[in-house]
N, C-alpha and C positions, 0 to 999 in steps of 0.2 A: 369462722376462723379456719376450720377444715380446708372449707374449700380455696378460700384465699391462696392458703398454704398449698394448696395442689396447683392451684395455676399460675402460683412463684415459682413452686418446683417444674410446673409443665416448661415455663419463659424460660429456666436456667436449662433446663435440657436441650432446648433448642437452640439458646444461642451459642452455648456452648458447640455444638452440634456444627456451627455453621463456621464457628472459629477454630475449628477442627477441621474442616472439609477437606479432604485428600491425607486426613493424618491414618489412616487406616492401610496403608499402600506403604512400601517400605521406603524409608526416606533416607539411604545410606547412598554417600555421597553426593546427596543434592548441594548446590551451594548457597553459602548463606543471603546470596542479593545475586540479583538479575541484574540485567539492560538490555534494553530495546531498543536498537538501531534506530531511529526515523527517518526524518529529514529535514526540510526547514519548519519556522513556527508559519502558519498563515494555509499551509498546505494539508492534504487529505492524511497525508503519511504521518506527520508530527501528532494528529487529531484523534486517529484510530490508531496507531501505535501506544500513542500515550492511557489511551483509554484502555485498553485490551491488557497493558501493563501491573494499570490499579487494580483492574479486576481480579487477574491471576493473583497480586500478590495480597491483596485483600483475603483471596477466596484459600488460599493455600496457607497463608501466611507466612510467607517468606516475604522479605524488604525487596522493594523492585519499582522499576522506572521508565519511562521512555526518554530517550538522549535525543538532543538538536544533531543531525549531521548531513553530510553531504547528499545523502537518499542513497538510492540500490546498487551503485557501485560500489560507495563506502564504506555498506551495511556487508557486502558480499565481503569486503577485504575485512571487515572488524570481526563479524559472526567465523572468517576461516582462520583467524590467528586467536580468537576465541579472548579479544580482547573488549568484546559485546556478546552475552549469553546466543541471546536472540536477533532476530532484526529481520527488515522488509523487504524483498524485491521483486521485478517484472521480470520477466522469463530470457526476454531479452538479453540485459547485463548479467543475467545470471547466465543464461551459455555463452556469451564471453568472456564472465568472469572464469566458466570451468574450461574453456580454451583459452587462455593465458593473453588474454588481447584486455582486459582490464587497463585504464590506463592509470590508474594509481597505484598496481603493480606490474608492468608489461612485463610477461613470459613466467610469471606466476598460475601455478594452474590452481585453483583454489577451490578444493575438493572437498575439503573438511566443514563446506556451509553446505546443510541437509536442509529438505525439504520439511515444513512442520503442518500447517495448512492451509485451504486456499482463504485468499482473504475475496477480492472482488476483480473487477475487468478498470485500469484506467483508459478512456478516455482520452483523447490527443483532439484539445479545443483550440479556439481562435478567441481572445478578446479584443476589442477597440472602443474607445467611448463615441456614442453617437455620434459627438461633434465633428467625428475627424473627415467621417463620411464613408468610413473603410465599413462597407455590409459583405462583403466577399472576399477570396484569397486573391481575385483577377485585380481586386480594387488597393490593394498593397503598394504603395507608391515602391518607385526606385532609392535603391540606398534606406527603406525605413527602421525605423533603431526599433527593432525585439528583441521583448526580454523571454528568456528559454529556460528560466528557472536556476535552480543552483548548479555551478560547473560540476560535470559527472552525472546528473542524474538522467533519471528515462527521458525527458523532456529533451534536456541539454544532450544527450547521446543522439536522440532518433529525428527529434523534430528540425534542426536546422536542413538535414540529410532531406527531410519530407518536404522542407521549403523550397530547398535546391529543386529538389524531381519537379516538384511544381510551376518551374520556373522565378521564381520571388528573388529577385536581388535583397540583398539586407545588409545591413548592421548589426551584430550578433553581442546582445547582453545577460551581463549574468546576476545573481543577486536571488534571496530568498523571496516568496511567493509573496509575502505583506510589505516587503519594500519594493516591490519590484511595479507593486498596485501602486501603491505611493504615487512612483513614478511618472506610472498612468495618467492617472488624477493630474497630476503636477503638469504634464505636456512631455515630459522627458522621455516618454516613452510614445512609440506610434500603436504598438501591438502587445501583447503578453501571448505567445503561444502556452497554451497549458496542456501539462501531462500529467495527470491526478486524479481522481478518484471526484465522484460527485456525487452532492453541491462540494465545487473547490471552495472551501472558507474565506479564501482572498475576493475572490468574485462576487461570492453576498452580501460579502462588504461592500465594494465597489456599487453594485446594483442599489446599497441603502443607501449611497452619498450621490451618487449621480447616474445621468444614463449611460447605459453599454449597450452593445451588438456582442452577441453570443453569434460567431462567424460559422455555418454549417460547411463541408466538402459539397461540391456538385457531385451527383454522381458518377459523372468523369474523372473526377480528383480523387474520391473512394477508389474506385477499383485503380486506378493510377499508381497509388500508396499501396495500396493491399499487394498488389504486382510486384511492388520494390521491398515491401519490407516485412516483418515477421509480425503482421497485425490483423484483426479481421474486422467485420463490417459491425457498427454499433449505431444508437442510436439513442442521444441524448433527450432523457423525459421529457415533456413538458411541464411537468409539474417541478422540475430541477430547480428551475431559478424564474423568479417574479416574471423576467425580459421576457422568456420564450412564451411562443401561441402557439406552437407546434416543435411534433418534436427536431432534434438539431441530429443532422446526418454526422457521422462521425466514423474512426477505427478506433479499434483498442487492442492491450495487452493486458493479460492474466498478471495478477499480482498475488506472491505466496509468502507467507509468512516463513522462515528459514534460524536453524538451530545448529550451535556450533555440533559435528557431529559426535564430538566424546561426551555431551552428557548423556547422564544418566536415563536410561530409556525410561525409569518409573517417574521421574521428572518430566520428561516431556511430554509423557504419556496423559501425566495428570491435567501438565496445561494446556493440550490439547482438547481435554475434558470440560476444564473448565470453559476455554473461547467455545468450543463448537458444539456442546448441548443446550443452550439457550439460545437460540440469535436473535431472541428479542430483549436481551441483553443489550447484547453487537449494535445491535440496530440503534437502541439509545445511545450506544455511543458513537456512531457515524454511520448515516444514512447506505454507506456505499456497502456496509455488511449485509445488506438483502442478500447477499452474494457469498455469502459466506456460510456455507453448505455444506454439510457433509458428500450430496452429492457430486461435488466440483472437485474432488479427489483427483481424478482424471484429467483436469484441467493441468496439470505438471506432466510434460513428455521430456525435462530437462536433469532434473537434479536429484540426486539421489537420496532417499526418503531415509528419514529417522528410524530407526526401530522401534523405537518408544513411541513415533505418530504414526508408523505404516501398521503398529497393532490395533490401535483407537481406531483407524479406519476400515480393520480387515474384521475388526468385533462390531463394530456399530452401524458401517455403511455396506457390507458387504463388498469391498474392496478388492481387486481382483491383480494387487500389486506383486509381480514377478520379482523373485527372490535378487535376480538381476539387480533390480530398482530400489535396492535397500544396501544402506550403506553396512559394510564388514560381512555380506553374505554371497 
């Protein structure tokens, strides 16, 4: 009976313990519920947003969520009028959100979204389904309807621009990543250009219903792109998706996870704690968090760090972030 009784009491210590986690840290003015920017459902952003949400508000216990929305532009404008705690962006819309070229605020300088930390590198891919016959960018017929993801996002900002450099006549659509497959499937669409974090959810789908072409750059069209825009050279797994035999030539852009900059620093400190001490956590919740490092600190040369994340980073990774690069210092 003793001992029963010792490892009922062990059970309640711990779990207890665990439904406490971060209650040891001062909790004055945290707020009572979060949100998390994302983007559309079907997409990388809505998947790892949402998941990295439950975690913190599980682990800290405060009520908290990931939201549908337009992705990194309209994450940039919610996290800086702080009408979203949290939320997601690519480096990209994040220096023209902070040079006032945003276009869901133009000549808004939007200073008050801080850096929190890094999540992973998106990816700028090419879909078509077999049938169409499209295996390259050269094989893009004239006038073909692509769809660029939801209006505003990294996708929809950078990739039409990427089309153009490449020559690609188009017809330019818009629409969230699991309709936009839909589409695909349906014939309504020729292409899905994607800009998202990998395996894209919409794509896995599509590969378990029918066949696709995962479209690689030549690498004429790599350094092409990399010349014209703020991206660098990647290369998409083999193991990404069932289609691929090898790996898929590709650019990318750093994506960081970003924090209205008046909360409280013991707050974000915490959930900083919570996403970035485990990433095999991360990991069960979207593949694309391999990348999601303490060491990828450094991967932000844009936005000005939280105080409450640039200490997490300066105590745990040896972070070497100049007072500059920290918001109120």
């Amino acid at each position: 009976m003793q001992k029963i009784t010792a490892i009922t009491f062990a059970v309640a210590v711990a779990v207890t313990g665990q439904a406490n986690a971060g209650s040891h840290v001062d909790r004055e003015g945290w707020p009572e519920s979060f949100t998390v920017g994302t983007a559309s459902q079907g997409g990388t952003y809505f998947a790892y947003g949402s998941g990295w949400a439950n975690l913190v508000a599980e682990e800290l216990g405060v009520s908290g969520g990931g939201e549908v929305t337009g992705g990194p532009m309209q994450n940039m404008a919610l996290v800086h009028t702080g009408d979203a705690q949290f939320g997601m962006t690519t480096m990209g819309p994040a220096a023209e959100s902070l040079g006032g070229t945003n276009p869901i605020a133009p000549g808004l300088q939007m200073t008050n979204a801080c850096a929190m930390f890094p999540m992973y590198q998106t990816p700028f891919s090419v879909t078509a389904l077999s049938s169409s016959g499209i295996s390259s960018i050269s094989d893009i017929p004239e006038g073909a309807r692509i769809g660029f993801g939801p209006a505003g996002s990294t996708s929809d900002t950078y990739f039409p621009r990427m089309m153009e450099e490449l020559g690609v006549n188009f017809e330019r659509r818009n629409g969230g990543w699991s309709d936009l497959g839909g589409q695909l499937q349906d014939g309504l669409l020729d292409v899905i250009a994607f800009a998202a974090g990998v395996p894209v959810p919409a794509v896995s789908q599509l590969e378990v219903q029918t066949d696709v072409n995962i479209i690689e750059f030549t690498e004429e069209e790599q350094a092409q792109i990399m010349e014209a825009f703020p991206v660098s050279a990647f290369e998409i797994a083999a193991d990404t998706y069932t289609t691929l035999e090898a790996p898929a030539r590709s650019v990318s852009m750093w994506n960081f996870a970003i924090a209205n900059c008046e909360l409280p620093a013991s707050f974000v400190n915490a959930v900083v704690d919570v996403v970035m001490s485990d990433n095999e956590r991360m990991v069960n919740i979207h593949r694309a968090a391999r990348s999601t490092l303490p060491e990828n600190w450094d991967k932000n040369g844009v936005l000005k760090w939280h105080p409450g994340a640039a200490q997490w980073f300066k105590d745990n990774a040896g972070a070497d972030i100049p007072d500059s690069m920290i918001h109120g210092m």
